[in-house]
N, C-alpha and C positions, 0 to 999 in steps of 0.2 A: 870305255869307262867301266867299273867297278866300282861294287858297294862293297865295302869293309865294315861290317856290323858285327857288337856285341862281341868286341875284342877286347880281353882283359890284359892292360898292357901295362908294363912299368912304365914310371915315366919318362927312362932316356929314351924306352921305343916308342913314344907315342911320336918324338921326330922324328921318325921315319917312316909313315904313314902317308900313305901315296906315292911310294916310292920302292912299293914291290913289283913283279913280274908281272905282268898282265894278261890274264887269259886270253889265247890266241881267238880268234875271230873275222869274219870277215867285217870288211868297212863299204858301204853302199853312198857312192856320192850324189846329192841331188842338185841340181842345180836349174835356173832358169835354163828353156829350152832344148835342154839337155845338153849344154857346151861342154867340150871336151869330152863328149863318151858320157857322160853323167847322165844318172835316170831325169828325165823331166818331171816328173812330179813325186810326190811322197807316195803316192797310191801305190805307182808301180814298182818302188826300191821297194815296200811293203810286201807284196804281192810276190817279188822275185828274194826275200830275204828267208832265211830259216833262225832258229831259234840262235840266242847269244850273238845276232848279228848287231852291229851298230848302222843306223843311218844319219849322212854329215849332211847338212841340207847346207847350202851356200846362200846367204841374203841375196834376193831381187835385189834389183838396180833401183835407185828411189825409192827405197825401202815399199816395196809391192810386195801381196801375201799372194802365196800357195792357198787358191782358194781350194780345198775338198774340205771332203764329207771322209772321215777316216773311220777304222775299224781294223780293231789290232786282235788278233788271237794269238799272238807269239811274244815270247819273250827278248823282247828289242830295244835297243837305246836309240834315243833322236835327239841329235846333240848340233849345235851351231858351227860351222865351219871357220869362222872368224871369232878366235880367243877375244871375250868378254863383249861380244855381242849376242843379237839375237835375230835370227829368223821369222818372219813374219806369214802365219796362218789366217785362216778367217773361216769356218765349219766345225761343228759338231766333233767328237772325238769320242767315240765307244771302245769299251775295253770286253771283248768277251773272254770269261776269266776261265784258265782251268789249275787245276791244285799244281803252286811248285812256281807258277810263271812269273815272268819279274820286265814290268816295262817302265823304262824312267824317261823321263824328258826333263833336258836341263838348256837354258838360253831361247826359251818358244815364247812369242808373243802371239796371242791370239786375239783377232780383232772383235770377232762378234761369234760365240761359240764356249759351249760349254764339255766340260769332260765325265764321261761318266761311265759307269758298272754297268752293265748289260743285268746282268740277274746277281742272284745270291750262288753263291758255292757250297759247296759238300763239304763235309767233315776232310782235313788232309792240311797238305802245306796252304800256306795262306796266299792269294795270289798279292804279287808288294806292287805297288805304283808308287814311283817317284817323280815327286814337282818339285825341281828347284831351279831356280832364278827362273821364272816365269812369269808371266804379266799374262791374266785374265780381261782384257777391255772389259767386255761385257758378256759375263761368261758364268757358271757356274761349276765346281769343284763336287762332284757327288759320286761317291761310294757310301752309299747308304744302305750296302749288303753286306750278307753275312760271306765272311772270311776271306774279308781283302785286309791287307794292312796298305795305310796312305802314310805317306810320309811327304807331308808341305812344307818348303822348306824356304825360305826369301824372296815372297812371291806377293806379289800385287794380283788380289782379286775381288772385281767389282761384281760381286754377286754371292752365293751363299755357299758355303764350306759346310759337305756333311760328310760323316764318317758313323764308323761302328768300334774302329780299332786302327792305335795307328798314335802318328805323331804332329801338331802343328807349330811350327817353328818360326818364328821371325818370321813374321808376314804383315801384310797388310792387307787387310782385308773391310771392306764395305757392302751394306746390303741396306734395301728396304725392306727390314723384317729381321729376323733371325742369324745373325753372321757366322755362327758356328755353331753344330746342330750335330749332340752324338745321341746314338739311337744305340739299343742294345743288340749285343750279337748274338747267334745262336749257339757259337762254341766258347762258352768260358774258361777263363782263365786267371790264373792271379797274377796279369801284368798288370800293369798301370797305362795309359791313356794321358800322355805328355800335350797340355796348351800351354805352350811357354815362350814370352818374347813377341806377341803379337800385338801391334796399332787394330782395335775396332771399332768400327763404326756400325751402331744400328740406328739407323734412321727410323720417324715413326711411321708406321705399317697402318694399312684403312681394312685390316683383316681382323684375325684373332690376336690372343699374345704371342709375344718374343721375346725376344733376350739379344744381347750381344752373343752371349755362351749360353745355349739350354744343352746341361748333360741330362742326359734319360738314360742311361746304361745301366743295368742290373750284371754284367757280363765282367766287369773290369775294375780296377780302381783308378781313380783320377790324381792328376798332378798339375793344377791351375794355376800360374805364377806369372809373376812381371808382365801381367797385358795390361796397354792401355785402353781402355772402352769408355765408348762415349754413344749415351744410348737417350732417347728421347720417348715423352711420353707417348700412347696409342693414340692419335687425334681421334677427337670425336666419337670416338667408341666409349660407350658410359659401360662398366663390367669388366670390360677389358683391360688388362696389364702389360707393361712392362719393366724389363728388367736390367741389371750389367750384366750377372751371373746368376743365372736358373739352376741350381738341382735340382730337378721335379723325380728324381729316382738314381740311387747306386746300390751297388753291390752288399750283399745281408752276408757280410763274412768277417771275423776280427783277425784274418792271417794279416792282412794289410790295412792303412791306413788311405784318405782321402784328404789332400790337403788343396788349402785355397790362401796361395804367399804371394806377398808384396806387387799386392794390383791395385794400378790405382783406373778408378770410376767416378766418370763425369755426367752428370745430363746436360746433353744440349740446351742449347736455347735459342728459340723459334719463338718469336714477337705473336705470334697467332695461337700457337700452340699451349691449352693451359691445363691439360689431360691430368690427373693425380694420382693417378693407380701406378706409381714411379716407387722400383725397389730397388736399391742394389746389390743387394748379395742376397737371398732369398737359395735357404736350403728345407727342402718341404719332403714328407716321406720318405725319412730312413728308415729302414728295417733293425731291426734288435738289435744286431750285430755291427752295426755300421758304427764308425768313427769318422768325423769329418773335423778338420781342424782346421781355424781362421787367425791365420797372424801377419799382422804388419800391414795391413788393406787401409790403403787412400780414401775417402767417399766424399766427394765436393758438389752440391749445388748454391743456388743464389736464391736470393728472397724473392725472386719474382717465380723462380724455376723451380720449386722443392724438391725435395726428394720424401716421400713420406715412410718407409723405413729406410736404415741403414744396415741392419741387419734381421731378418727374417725368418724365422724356422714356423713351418704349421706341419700338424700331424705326425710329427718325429718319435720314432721308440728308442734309435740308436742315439748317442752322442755327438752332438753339436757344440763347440768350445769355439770363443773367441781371445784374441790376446790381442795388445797393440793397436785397434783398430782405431785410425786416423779418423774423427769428421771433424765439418764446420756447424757453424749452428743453424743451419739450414735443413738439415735434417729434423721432420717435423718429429716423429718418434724413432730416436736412434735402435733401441731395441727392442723388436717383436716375438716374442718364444723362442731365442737366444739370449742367453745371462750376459752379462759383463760381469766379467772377475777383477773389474776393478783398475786392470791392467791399458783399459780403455781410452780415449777423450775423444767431449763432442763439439770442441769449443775451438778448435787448430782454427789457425793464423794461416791456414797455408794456402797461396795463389801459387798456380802453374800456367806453363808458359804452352804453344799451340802443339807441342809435343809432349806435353806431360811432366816436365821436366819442374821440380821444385823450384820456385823464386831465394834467390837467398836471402836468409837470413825466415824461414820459413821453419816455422817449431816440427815438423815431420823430420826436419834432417836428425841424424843421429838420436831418433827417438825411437826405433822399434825393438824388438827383443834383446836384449846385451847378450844373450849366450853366442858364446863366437860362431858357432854352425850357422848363427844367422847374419856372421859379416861383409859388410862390403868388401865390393875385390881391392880396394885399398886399403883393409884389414884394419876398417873402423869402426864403430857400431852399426848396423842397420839402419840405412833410409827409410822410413814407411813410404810405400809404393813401388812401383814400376820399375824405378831406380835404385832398389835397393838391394842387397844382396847379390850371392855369387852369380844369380841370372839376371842381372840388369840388362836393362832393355839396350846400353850402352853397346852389348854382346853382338847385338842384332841389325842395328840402324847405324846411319841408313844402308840400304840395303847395295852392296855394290856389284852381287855379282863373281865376286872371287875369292869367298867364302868354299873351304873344302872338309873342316871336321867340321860336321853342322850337330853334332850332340855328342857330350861329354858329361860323362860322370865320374865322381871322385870323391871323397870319402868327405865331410866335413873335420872331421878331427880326425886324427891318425896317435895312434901311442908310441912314445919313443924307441926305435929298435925295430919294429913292424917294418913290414913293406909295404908300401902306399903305390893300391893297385888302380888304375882308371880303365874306365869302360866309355871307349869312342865307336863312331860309326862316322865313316869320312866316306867321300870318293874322289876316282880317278882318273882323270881324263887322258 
């Protein structure tokens, strides 16, 4: 397998994408007991692999996990032996990182075990880890160091997603607490930090505050689009908040922009639960230079459930702008030191169904921005929410598995005569 990244392709070559030469390599089989010659465990195809190797694990009989404790210093693929299955783990998963290396796992399930960065890295190439079709049981996702890129990619994980740099993609992800957590890196730059396409859940936490999404990166600028999140207040914590989407800090720079498109945000609702320090889009402490734009955002609670802002800005020097944004009138103060230009409503009609999905006949449909850059992929007006626009969550779910360009990009308008160039990263099995 092969990552094809940040290829600028026309669009007759983008069919052809996973369908070049494959870097030679060797392939390490694993298999129960070690049948047919095959290493018996992951440890030791590890241990006997060198860099660019791949290792094929074979599914146990009765779907039974490869139980270790792993630890990877090379740059290696671990990939399922059986197309559009997966292999089943159960232990810890450490990555110690050095500049340049590149480890992917695609088709791993892991029962009880989490994956994670040994330390932070040096100035240099970034080390990249790649999850895709993976299933986390009860596991956590942490690169919470400096100079890894993560790239999550259709992945089921029952516990917290952290990063510094990198990409989250069509995922589903659940936590008590905080379900997606970017922290700042120590080497900046002016890319952007992609959350696009992901089902959230933050459940309520008996700690401090959370968020579905808390970005804190000063290092990067953000790109927040079509998740769904469904986040609930802090029980019993008086002080304490929660949120759908936290900026608690980005980047002090006008080269780039910070945008927050077509999400829609629910609060749960827990018969016991009646906590009020509920915000959903809360952008706090921008620096001068900062720009952050809000267009086409869902926000639904109930009368028993509130939500007490809709939208939030405290202590901001840079720009904060709203457009579009969807509520119902459940929202006890829709806006808190962000303006509405007008472009607003607090008053939507709109029920969704246990996936986010507008009920028909729901006033969000064909209400968000009319500028075409913000049309649906049926080239209609923009949905407000999840389901709206060229990243509809429709891209992402559910999740099957045989999924190979997992991020595209393409121009929204094109001028007649021009060449309409796309920027994909796929891979190859």
């Amino acid at each position: 397998m092969k990552i094809l990244r940040k290829t600028n392709l026309l669009i007759m070559a983008l069919l052809l994408l996973g369908f070049g030469p494959r870097v030679l390599a060797a392939d390490l089989m694993v298999a129960e007991n070690g049948a047919g010659g095959a290493y018996a465990t992951i440890t030791a195809a590890i241990a006997a692999a060198v860099d660019g190797d791949r290792v094929i694990i074979v599914p146990k009989s009765g779907g039974a996990a490869y139980g270790e404790t792993l630890t990877i210093d090379k740059s290696l693929q671990f990939l399922c032996a059986n197309e559009g299955q997966q292999f089943k783990v159960q232990g810890n998963i450490t990555i110690n990182p050095s500049n340049g290396m590149e480890v992917t796992f695609i088709g791993m399930y892991n029962l009880s075990g989490s994956i994670d960065g040994s330390s932070s890295l040096s100035a240099g190439d970034r080390c990249v880890v790649n999850i895709m079709n993976c299933n986390f049981e009860a596991g956590n996702v942490n690169f919470n160091y400096d100079n890894y890129k993560l790239n999550l990619v259709s992945s089921v994980v029952n516990g917290q997603v952290a990063l510094r740099y990198g990409r989250v993609l069509g995922n589903q992800i659940t936590n008590n607490g905080t379900a997606v957590g970017v922290g700042t890196d120590a080497y900046p730059t002016n890319d952007t930090i992609w959350i696009v396409g992901n089902k959230i859940v933050a459940d309520y936490w008996s700690g401090g505050s959370y968020a579905g999404i808390n970005y804190n990166n000063t290092s990067q600028f953000f790109y927040i689009s079509n998740n769904y999140i469904k986040f609930e207040g802090n029980y019993n914590y008086s002080g304490r908040s929660s949120y759908g989407i936290w900026v608690s800090g980005n980047k002090d720079s006008s080269v780039g922009r910070n945008t927050i498109l077509n999400n829609t945000l629910k609060r749960i609702e827990y018969t016991s639960h009646s906590q009020n320090n509920v915000y959903a889009i809360a952008v706090d402490n921008t620096p001068a230079n900062s720009k952050v734009d809000l267009a086409n955002n869902l926000i639904l609670a109930t009368s028993s459930f509130t939500i007490v802002n809709g939208l939030r800005g405290l202590s901001n020097s840079g720009v904060v702008s709203s457009s579009y944004a969807w509520m119902n009138e459940f929202i006890t103060t829709p806006f808190n030191g962000i303006s509405d230009d007008g472009t607003n409503y607090t008053s939507s009609n709109t029920t969704i169904d246990t996936d986010g999905r507008p009920a028909g006949g729901s006033d969000c449909i064909n209400a968000g921005n009319a500028d075409s850059i913000y049309y649906d992929i049926d080239l209609t007006r923009n949905d407000i929410g999840c389901y709206g626009g060229s990243f509809t969550m429709d891209n992402y779910f559910p999740i099957t598995g045989a999924a190979r360009v997992f991020f595209m990009m393409a121009p929204r308008r094109i001028t007649v005569g021009n060449t309409l160039n796309i920027e994909a990263e796929s891979f190859d099995r």
